[in-house]
C-alpha positions in Angstrom: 49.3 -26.9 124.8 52.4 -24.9 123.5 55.3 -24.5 125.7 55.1 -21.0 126.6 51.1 -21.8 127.7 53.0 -25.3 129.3 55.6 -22.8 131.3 53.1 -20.7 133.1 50.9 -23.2 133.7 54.1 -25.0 135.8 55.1 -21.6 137.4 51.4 -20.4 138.4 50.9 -23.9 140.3 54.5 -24.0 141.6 53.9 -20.9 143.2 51.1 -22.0 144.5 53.1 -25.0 146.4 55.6 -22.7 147.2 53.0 -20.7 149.1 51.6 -23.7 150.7 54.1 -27.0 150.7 51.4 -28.8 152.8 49.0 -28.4 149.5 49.0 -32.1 148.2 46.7 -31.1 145.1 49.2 -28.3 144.3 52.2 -30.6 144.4 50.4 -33.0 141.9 49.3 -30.4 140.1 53.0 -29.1 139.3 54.8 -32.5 139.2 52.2 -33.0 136.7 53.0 -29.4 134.2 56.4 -30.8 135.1 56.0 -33.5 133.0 54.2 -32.5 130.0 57.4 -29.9 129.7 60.0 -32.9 130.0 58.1 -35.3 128.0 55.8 -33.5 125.5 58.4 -30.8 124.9 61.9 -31.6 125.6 62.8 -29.6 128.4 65.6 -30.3 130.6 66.1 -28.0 133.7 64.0 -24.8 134.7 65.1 -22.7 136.8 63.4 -19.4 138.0 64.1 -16.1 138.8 62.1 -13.8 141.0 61.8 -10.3 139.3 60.2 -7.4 140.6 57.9 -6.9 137.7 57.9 -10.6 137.2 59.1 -14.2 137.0 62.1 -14.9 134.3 62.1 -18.5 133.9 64.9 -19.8 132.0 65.3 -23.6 130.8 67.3 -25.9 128.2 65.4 -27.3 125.3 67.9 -29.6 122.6 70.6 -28.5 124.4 70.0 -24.7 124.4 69.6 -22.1 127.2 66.5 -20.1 126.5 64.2 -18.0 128.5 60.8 -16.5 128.6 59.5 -13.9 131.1 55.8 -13.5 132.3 54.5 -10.7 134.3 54.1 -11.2 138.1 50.5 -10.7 138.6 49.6 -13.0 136.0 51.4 -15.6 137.5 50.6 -14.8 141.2 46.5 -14.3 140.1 46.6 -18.6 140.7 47.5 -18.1 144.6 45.5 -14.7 144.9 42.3 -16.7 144.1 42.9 -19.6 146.2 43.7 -17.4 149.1 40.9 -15.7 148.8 38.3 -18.7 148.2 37.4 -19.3 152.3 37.0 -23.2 151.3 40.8 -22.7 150.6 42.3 -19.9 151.3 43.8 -19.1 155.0 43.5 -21.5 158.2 41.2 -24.5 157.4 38.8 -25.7 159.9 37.7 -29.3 160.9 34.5 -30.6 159.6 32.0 -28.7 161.7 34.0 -25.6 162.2 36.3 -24.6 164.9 36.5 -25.8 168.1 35.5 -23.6 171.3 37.2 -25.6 174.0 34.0 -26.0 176.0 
């Protein structure tokens, strides 16, 4: 995996958490991407801006300041198709559904 294809992976699933802190998967899930871009390729701090076309994320690589911009629905589409998946997406219900009260 290159480190452009490395970066949105991270931001897509960071979103995600973002969206939904409570999401253990999507926590692993970024801490994971997290790594791969310290270990396999060197980078040293992210940090993210909010656009309104987009996400510019800009991080330091061999001590370098660089930065890479990805377009918004590309890296929302992650969190659009979990939230609209009813196994994920929205309030999740108990085993057997939702309670009546009765």
């Amino acid at each position: 995996m290159n480190l452009k294809e490395a970066l949105l992976n991270w931001l897509q699933i960071q979103v995600v958490w973002e969206a939904r802190p409570r999401d253990r998967a999507a926590e692993d899930t970024a801490r994971f991407f997290y790594q791969i871009l310290t270990e396999d390729h060197g980078v040293e701090q992210i940090r993210v801006e909010r656009e309104k076309d987009g996400y510019r994320v800009a991080y330091r690589r061999e001590g370098e300041e660089h930065h890479l911009c990805f377009d918004r629905l590309q890296v929302e589409q992650l969190l659009a198709s979990i939230e609209a998946e009813p196994r994920y997406g929205g309030d999740i219900q108990p085993p057997g559904g939702p309670s009546t009260g009765e």
